[in-house]
C-alpha positions as CSV (number, residue, x, y, z in Angstrom):
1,X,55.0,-7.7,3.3
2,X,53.9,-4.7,4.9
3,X,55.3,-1.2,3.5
4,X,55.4,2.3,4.9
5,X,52.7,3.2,2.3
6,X,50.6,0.5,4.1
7,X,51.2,2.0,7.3
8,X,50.2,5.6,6.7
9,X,47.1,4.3,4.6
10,X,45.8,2.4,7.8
11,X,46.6,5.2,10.3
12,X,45.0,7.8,7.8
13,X,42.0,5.3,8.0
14,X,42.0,4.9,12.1
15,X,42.0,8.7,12.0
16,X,38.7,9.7,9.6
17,X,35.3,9.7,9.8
18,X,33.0,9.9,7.3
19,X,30.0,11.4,7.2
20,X,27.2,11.5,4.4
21,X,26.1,14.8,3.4
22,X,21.8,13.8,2.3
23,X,21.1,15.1,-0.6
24,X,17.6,17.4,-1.0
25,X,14.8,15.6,-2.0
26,X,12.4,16.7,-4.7
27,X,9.3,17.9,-4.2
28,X,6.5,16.2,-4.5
29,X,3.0,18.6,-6.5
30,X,-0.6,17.7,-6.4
31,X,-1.9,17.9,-10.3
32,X,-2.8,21.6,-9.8
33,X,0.8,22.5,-8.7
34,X,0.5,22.3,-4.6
35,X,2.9,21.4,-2.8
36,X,2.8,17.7,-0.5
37,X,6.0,17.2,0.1
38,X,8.6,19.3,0.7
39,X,12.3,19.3,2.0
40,X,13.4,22.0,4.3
41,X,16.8,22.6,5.9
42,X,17.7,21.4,9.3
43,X,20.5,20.5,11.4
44,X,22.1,17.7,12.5
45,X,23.6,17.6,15.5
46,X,26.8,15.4,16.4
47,X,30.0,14.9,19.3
48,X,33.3,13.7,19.8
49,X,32.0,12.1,23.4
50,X,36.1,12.3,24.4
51,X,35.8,15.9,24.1
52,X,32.6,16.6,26.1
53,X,33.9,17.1,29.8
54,X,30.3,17.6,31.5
55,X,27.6,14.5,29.8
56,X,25.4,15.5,32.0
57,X,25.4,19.4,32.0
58,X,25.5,19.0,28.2
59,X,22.4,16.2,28.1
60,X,20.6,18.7,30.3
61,X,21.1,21.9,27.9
62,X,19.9,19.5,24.9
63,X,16.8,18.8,26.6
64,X,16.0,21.8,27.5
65,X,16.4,23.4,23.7
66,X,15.8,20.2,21.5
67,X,12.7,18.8,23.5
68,X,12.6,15.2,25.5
69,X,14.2,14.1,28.7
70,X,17.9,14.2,29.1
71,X,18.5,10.8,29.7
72,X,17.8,10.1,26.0
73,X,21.0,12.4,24.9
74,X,23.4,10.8,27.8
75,X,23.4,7.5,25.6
76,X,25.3,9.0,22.4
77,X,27.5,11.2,24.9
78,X,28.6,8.8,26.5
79,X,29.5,6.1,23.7
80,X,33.0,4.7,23.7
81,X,34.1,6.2,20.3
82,X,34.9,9.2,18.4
83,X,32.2,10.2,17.0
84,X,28.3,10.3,18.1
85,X,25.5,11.2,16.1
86,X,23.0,12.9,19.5
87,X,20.0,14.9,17.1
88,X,19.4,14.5,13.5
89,X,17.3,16.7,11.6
90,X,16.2,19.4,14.2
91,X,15.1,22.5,13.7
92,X,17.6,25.0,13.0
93,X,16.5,27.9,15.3
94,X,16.7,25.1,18.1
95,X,19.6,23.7,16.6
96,X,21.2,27.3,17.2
97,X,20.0,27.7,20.5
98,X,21.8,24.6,21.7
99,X,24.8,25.6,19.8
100,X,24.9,29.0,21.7
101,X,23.8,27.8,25.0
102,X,26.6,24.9,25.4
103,X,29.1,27.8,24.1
104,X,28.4,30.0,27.1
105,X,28.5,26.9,29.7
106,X,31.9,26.4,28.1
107,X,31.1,22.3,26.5
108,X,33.1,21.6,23.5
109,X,32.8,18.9,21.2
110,X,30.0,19.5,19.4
111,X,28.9,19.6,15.4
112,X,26.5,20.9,13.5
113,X,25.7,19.6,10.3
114,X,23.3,21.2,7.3
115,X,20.7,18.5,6.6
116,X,17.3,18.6,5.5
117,X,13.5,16.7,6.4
118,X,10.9,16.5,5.2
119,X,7.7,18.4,5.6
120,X,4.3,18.5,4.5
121,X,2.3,22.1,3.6
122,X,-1.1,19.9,3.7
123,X,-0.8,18.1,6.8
124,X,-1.6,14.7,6.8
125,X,-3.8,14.8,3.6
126,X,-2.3,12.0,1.4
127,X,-0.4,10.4,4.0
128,X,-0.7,7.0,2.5
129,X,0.4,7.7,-0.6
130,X,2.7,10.2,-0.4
131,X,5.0,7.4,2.4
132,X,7.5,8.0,5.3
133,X,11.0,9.4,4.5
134,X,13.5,7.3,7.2
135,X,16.1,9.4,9.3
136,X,18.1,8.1,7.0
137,X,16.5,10.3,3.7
138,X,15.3,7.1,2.0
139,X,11.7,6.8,1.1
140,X,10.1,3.5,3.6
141,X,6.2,3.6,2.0
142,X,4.7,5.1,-0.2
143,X,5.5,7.1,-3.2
144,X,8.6,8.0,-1.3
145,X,9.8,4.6,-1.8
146,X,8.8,3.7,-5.0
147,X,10.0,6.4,-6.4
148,X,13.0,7.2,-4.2
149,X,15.7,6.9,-7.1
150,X,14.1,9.9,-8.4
151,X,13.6,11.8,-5.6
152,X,16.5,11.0,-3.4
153,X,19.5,12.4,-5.6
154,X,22.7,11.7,-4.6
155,X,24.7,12.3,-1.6
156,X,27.6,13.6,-0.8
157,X,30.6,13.0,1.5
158,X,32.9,14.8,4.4
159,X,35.8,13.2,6.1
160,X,36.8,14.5,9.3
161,X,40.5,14.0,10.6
162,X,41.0,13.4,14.2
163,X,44.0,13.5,16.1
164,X,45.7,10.3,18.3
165,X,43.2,11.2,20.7
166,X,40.1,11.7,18.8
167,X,40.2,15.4,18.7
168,X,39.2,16.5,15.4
169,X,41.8,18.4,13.9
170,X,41.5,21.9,13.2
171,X,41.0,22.5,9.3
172,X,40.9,18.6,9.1
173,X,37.1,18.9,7.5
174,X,36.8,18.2,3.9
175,X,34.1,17.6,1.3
176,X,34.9,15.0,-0.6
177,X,32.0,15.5,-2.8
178,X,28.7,17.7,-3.0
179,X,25.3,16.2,-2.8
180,X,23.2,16.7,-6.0
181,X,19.5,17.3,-4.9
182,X,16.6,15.1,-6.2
183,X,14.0,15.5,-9.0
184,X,10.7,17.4,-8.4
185,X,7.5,15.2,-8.8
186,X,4.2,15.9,-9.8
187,X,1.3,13.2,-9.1
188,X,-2.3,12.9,-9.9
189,X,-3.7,13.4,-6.8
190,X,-6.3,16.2,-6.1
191,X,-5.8,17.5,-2.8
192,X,-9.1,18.7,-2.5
193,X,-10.7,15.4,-3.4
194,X,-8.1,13.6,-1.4
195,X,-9.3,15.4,1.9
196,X,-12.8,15.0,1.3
197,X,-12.4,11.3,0.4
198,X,-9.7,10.8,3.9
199,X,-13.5,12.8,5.7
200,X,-16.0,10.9,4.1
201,X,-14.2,7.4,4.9
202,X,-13.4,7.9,8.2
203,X,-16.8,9.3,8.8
204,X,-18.4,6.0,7.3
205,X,-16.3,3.9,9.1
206,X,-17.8,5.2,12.1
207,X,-21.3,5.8,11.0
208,X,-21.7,2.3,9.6
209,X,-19.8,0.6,11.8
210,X,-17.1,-0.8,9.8
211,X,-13.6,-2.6,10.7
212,X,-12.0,-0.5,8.0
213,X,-12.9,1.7,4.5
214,X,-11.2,2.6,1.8
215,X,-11.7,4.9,-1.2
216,X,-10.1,5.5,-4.8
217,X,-11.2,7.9,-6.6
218,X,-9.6,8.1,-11.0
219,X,-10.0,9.6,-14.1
220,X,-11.2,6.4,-16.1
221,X,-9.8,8.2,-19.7
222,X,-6.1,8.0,-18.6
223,X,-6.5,6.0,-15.4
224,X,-5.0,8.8,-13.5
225,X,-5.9,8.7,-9.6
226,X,-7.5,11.7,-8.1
227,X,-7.5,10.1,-4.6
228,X,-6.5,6.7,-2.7
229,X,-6.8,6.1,1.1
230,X,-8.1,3.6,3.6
231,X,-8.2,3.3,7.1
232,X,-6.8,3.9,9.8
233,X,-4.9,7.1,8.0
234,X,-1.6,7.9,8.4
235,X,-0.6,10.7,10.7
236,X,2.6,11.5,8.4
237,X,3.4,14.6,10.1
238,X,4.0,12.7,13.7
239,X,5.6,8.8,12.4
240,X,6.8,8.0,16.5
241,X,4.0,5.9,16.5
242,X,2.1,4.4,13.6
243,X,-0.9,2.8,14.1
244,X,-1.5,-1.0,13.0
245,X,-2.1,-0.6,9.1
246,X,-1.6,3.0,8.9
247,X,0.9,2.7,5.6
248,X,-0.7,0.4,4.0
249,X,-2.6,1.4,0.8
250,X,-5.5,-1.3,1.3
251,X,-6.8,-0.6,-2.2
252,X,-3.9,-1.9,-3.5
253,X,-2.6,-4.2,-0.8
254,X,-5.8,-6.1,0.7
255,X,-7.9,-8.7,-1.5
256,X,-11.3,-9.1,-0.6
257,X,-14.4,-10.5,-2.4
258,X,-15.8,-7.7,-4.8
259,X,-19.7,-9.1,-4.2
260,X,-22.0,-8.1,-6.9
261,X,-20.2,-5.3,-8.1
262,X,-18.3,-8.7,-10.3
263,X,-22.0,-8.9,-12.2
264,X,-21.2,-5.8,-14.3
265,X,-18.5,-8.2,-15.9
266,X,-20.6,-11.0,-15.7
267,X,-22.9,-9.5,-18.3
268,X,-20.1,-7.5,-20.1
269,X,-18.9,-10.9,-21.2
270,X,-22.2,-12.2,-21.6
271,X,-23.0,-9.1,-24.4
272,X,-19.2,-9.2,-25.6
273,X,-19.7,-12.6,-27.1
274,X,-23.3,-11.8,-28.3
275,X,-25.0,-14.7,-25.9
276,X,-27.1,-11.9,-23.9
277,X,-28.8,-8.4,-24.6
278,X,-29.8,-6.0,-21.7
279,X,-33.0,-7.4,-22.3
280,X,-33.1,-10.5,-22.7
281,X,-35.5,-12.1,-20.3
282,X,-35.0,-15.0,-18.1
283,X,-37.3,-17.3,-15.7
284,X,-35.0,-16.7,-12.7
285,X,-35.4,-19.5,-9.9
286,X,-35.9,-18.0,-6.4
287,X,-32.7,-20.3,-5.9
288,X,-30.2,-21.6,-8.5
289,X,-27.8,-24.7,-7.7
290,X,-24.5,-23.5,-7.2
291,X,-22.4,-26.9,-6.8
292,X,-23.5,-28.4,-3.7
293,X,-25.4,-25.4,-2.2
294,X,-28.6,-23.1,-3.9
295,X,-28.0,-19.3,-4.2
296,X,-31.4,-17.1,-3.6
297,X,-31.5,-13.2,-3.2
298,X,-31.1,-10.9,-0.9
299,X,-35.5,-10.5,-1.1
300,X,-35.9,-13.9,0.2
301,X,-38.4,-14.3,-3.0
302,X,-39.8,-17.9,-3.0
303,X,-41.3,-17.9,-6.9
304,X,-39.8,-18.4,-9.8
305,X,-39.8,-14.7,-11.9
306,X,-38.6,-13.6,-15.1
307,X,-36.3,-10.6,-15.2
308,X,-34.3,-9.1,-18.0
309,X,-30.9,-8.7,-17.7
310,X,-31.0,-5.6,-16.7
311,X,-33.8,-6.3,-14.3
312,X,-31.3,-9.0,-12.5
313,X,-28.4,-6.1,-12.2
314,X,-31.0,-3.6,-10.7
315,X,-32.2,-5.7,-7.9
316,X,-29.0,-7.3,-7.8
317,X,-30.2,-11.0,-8.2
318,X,-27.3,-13.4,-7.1
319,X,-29.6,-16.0,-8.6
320,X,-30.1,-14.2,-11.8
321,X,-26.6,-13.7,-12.1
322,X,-25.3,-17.4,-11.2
323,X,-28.2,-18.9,-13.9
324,X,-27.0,-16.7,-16.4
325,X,-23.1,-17.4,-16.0
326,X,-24.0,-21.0,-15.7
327,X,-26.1,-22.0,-18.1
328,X,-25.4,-19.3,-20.8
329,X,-21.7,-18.0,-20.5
330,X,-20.1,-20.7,-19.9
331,X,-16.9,-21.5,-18.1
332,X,-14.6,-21.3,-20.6
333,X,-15.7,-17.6,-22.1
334,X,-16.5,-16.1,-18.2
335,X,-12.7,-17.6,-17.8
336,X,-11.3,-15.6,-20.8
337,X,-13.5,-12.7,-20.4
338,X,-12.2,-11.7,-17.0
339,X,-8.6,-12.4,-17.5
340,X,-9.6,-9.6,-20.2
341,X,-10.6,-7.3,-17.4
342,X,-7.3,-8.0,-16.0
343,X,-8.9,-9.9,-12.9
344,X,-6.3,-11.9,-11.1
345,X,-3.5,-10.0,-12.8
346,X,-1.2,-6.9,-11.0
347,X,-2.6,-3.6,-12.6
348,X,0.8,-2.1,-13.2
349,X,0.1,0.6,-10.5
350,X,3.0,3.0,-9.5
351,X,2.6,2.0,-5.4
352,X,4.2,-0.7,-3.8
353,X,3.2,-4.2,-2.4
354,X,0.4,-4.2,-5.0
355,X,-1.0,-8.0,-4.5
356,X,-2.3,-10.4,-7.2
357,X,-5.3,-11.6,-5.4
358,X,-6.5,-14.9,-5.5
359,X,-8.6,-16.0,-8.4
360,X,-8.8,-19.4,-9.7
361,X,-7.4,-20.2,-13.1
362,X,-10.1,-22.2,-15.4
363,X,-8.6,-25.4,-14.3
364,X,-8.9,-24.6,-10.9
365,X,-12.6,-24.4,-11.4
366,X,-14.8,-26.8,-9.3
367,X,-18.8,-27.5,-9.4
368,X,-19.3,-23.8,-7.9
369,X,-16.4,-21.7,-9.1
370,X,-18.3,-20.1,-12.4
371,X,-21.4,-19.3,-10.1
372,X,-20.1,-18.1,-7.2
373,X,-17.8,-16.0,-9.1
374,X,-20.4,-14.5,-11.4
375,X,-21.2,-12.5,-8.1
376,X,-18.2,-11.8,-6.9
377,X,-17.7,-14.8,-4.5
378,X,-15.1,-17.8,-4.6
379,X,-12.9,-15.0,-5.7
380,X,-10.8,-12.0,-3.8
381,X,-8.4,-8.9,-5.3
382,X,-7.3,-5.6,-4.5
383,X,-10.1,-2.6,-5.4
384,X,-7.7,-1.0,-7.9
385,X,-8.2,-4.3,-10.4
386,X,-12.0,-3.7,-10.1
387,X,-11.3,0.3,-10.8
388,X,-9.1,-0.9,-13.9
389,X,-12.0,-2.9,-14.9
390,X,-15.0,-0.7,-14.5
391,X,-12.8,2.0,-15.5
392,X,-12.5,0.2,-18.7
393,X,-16.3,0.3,-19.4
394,X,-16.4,3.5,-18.6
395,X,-14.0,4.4,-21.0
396,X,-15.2,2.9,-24.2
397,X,-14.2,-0.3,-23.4
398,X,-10.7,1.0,-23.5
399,X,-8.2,-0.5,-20.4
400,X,-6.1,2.4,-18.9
401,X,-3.6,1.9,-16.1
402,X,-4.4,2.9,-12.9
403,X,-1.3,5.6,-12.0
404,X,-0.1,8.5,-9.6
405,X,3.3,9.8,-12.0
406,X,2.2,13.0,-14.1
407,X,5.8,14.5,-14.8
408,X,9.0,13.9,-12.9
409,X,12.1,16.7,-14.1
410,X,9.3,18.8,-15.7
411,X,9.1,16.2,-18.1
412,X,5.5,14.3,-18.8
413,X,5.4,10.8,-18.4
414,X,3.1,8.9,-20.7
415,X,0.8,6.0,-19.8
416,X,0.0,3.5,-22.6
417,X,-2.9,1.8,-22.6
418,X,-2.4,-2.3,-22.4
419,X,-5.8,-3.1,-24.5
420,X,-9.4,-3.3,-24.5
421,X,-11.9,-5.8,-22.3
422,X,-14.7,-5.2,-24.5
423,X,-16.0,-3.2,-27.3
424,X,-17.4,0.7,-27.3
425,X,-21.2,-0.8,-28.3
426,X,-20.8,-3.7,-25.1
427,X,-19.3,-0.8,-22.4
428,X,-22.5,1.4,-24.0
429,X,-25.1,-1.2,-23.1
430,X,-23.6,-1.9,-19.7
431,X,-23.3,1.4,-19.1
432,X,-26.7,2.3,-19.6
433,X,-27.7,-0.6,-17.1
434,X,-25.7,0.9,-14.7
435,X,-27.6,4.0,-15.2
436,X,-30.8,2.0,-14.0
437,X,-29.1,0.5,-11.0
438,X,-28.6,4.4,-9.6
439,X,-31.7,5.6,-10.8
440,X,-34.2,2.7,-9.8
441,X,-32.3,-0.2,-8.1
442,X,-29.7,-0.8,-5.3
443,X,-27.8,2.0,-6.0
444,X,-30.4,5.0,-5.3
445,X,-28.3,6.1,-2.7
446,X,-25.8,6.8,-4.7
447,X,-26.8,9.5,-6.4
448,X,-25.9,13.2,-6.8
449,X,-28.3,15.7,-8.0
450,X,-28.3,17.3,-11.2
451,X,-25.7,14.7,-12.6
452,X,-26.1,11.4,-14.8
453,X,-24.6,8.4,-12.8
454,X,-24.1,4.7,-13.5
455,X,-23.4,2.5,-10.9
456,X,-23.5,-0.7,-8.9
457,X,-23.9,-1.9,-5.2
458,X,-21.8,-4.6,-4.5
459,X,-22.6,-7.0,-1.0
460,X,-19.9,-9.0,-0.4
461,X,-19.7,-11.9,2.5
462,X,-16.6,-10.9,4.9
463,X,-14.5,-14.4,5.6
464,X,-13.7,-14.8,9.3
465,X,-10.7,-16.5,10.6
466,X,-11.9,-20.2,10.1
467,X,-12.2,-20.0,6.3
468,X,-16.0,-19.7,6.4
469,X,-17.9,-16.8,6.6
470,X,-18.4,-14.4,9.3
471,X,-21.9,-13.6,10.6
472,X,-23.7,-10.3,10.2
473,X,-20.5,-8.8,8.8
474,X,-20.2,-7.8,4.8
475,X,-17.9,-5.7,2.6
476,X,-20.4,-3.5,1.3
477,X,-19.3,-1.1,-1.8
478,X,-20.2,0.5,-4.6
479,X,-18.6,1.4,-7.9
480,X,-20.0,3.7,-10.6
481,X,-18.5,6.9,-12.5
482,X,-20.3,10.2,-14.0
483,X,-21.1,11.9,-16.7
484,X,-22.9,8.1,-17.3
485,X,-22.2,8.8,-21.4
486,X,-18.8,10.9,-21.4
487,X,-17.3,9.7,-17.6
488,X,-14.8,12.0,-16.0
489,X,-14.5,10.5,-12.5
490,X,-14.9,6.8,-11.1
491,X,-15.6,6.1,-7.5
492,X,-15.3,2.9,-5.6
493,X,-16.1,3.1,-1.8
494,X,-15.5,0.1,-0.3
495,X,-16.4,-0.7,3.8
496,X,-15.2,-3.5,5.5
497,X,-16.8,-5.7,7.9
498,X,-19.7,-4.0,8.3
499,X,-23.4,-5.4,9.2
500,X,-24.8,-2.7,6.9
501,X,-25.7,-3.3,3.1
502,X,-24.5,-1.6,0.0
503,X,-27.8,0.2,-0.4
504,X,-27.8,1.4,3.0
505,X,-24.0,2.6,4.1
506,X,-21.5,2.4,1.2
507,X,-23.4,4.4,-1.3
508,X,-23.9,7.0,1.1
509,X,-20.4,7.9,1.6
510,X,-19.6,7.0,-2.7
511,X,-22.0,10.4,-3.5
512,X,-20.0,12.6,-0.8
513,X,-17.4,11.4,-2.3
514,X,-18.8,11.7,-6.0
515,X,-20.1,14.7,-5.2
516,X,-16.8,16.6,-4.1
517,X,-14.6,14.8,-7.5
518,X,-17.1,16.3,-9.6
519,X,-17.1,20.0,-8.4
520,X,-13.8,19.8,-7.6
521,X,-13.0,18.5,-11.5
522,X,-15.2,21.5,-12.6
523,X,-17.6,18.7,-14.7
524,X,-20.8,20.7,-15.0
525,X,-24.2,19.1,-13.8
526,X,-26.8,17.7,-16.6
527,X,-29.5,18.9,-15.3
C-alpha cells in the first residue's frame, strides 16, 4: 500500500540533487618541513542545462575565460537533465571572470561551487611518489593513494531543491553537513636529494643508453627514504597525458635480476655460519660447472687462480662466487641465509603495488639454482628488497624497513625493526670488503672524494621477450653506502637495458648521486 508519506518522500526525491562538498586534503612536508603537496581553493563550476537559453553563447564565453575549445562545454550544456557538472576545479579568478561575463550577456543557470586541487610548490620533483589526486579528490598513485584515508578527510554534503521544472528553488540550497579537512603529512623525502637523484637518472639514461633507470636513495639506521624515482618521471603538475610507466615506482614495482651486487649476501652467509673468512683463499677455475652450463668471468681468464674472498668480490668473479656457494655454502644454509635478508619476501614499504619477485624456494632448486643465484642470476625482485638487505649490513646487521611516513597529525610514527640478517662482527667484515671493491675493484667509479665508501657493482643479464637473454643489453647497478664504518646514506642506482657495464655507467651516476645525499645530509668528509 502506498501512503501520502510515500508520495511526498518520492517527489522530495525527484526534486533534489546532491552534491559532495570535497573535503581539503592534508598537506604533504618533505623531512625538513617543505611543502610537496598542497591543496588550494578552486571552483567548480555547474548548470541546470533547462535554464541556459543560449548553449552556444554560453560554451563560447567558457572558452574564452576557462581555456579549450567550446565545443567541449556544449556537451554538459546540452545534457537532458537537471543538473551538469561543465568545469571542476578551476581557478577562481577565472572562475569569476566566467561568472561575471555570462551575467552581463544575461545567461542564467549557472553555479559555482567552493572546491579545492591540488598543487605542488616543487614542481614535478617527487612526482612518483607523491601520486595523482583524481577529479574526484581521491588519491590514484602514489602516496596519495596509499595514504588517502589520512589525507582525504571527509566530505560533506548539499542538497539542492528544484522546482517541477528543474529550476532550482530560491533558498532551496542546504548543507547537509560540512566537510572535515584531512591530516597533514610529513615523509622522508629530501627534496634536494630527490631532484638531484630525478637529474642524475635521467641524465644516465641518456648518457649510457639505457631503456630505463631508477634510483633510491635511504637512511640504512631507520630505513627512512631520502629519495625514490625511475624513469620515465612523472610530469605531476600536467596528468592530461601520462606517459607509459610514468606512475610507476619501478624500485618497488619491477623485478629484475640483481647481478653481482647478490655476492655481498653470498659471502655474508658464507661468514654468518663461520664456513668463510674475507681471506680465505680459493683455487678459482677460470670456469665453474653451473648445472649444465660453465660460468667464467667477465676477464675472459683461461687459468685456474687463487683469490681470497675478498679478491673474488673485487674483481667480481662469477666463478669465484658460484665455487664458493657450491661447494662451501651449501644449498640449504644459502637458502635460509637469504630468506634472512628478506629476499623473495614484500619489504613492508609504505607505496603501493610493491611485488614479491620471483625467487625459488629450496625445493624449487634445480642443478643451477644455488650457482646462478650466488651472482644474482636465476633470481629477480624489486631494488627496495636489495636496499633492505644491504641496508642491513650497513646497519650492524640490523634489518630496518624501508619507509616514506615520518608523522601524520603532528604525531611521529615509529618503525620497528623486524630482525637481524647477520651479526655486527659478519656486516663488519663485509663491510670492509666493500670498502676494497670502491677503492681497488669494480666499483672505482664510484667514489666521492674525501669520503669512506663501500660498495658493489652489480652486472646483470637483461631477459628478452623469449625467456632467454637479450644480447648486448645488461642491468648494470651499483649499491654501496658512506661513512663505510658509521653509514648515513645508501645508494642503489640501477640502469636498465643498457650495453654498458657497472664499472663503466652505473657507478658514474651512484657518486652524483652519493655525492649530493651526503652534502645535502650535512655528513662531513673523512678526509
Amino acid at each position: 500500500m502506498v501512503t501520502a508519506s510515500d508520495l511526498a518522500e518520492d517527489a522530495r526525491a525527484r526534486r533534489t540533487n546532491v552534491i559532495s562538498m570535497e573535503a581539503k586534503r592534508g598537506t604533504i612536508y618533505d623531512r625538513n618541513g617543505n611543502a610537496l603537496a598542497v591543496s588550494v581553493d578552486c571552483t567548480t563550476i555547474y548548470c541546470n542545462p533547462q535554464e541556459v537559453s543560449d548553449p552556444q553563447k554560453a560554451a563560447d564565453i567558457l572558452a574564452q575565460d576557462l581555456g579549450g575549445s567550446a565545443s567541449s562545454y556544449l556537451k554538459p550544456i546540452r545534457q537532458d537533465t537537471t543538473f551538469s557538472y561543465v568545469s571542476r576545479k578551476v581557478d577562481t579568478s577565472k572562475a569569476d571572470k566566467a561568472k561575471d561575463d555570462l551575467r552581463d550577456e544575461g545567461i542564467a543557470g549557472f553555479y559555482y561551487l567552493n572546491d579545492s586541487k591540488r598543487t605542488y610548490p616543487y614542481g614535478n620533483v617527487g612526482g612518483q611518489v607523491l601520486g595523482i589526486v583524481g577529479v574526484d579528490g581521491d588519491g590514484l598513485t602514489g602516496l596519495e593513494l596509499y595514504y588517502n584515508d589520512v589525507l582525504s578527510g571527509k566530505d560533506g554534503e548539499m542538497t539542492v531543491e528544484t522546482g517541477a521544472d528543474g529550476t532550482p528553488i530560491a533558498g532551496g540550497i542546504s548543507t547537509t553537513s560540512d566537510a572535515s579537512n584531512g591530516t597533514d603529512i610529513v615523509i622522508s623525502l629530501d627534496v634536494d636529494v630527490q631532484q638531484a637523484a630525478e637529474t642524475a637518472i635521467k641524465q644516465g639514461v641518456e648518457d649510457y643508453k639505457a631503456d630505463s633507470g631508477s634510483v633510491m636513495v635511504t637512511d640504512p639506521k631507520t630505513g627512512e627514504i631520502l629519495a625514490a624515482c625511475s624513469t620515465p618521471l612523472l610530469n605531476i603538475t600536467d596528468t592530461s597525458t601520462v606517459e607509459e610507466g610514468a606512475t610507476a615506482l619501478k624500485p618497488v614495482s619491477a623485478s629484475y635480476e640483481p647481478g653481482s651486487i647478490f655476492k655481498l649476501l653470498t659471502m655474508s652467509i658464507g661468514i654468518e655460519n663461520g664456513l668463510i673468512t674475507p681471506e680465505s683463499s680459493y683455487n678459482v677455475p677460470a670456469k665453474v660447472k653451473v648445472g649444465d652450463d660453465y660460468v667464467g668471468d667477465d676477464d675472459g681468464r683461461s687459468v685456474t687462480q687463487a683469490m681470497t674472498v675478498r679478491e673474488i668480490l673485487r674483481r667480481s668473479s662469477n666463478a669465484g662466487s658460484a665455487m664458493v656457494a657450491q661447494r662451501i655454502i651449501g644449498a640449504r644454509r644459502f637458502a635460509d641465509g637469504i630468506d634472512r635478508f628478506g629476499i623473495g619476501h614484500t619489504t613492508g614499504i609504505d607505496y603501493p603495488g610493491e611485488t614479491t619477485g620471483m625467487v625459488k624456494t629450496i625445493d624449487q632448486y634445480n642443478g643451477a639454482s644455488l650457482g646462478a643465484m650466488s651472482f644474482g642470476q636465476s633470481l629477480a625482485i624489486p631494488m627496495v628488497q636489495m636496499v633492505k638487505a644491504v641496508g642491513s649490513i650497513a646497519n650492524g646487521g640490523v634489518l630496518e624497513t624501508p619507509h616514506f611516513l615520518l608523522s601524520k597529525g603532528g604525531e611521529k610514527v615509529s618503525w620497528e625493526s623486524p630482525g637481524s640478517s647477520i651479526s655486527p662482527e659478519t656486516a663488519s667484515q663485509v663491510t670492509d670488503m666493500m670498502r676494497t671493491v670502491v677503492q681497488e675493484g669494480t666499483a672505482k667509479n664510484a667514489q666521492v672524494k674525501g669520503y669512506d665508501i663501500a660498495g658493489k657493482t652489480g652486472t646483470g643479464e637483461q631477459a628478452d621477450e623469449t625467456g632467454g637473454y637479450a644480447e648486448g643489453k645488461f642491468v648494470s647497478s651499483l649499491i654501496g653506502f658512506a661513512p663505510a664504518d658509521d653509514a648515513g646514506v645508501l645508494v642503489y642506482v640501477g640502469l636498465n637495458g643498457t650495453p654498458y657495464l657497472a664499472y663503466s655507467s652505473s657507478a658514474h651516476v651512484f657518486s652524483t648521486v652519493m655525492s649530493a645525499a651526503l652534502t645535502n645530509s650535512d655528513i662531513q668528509p673523512s678526509q
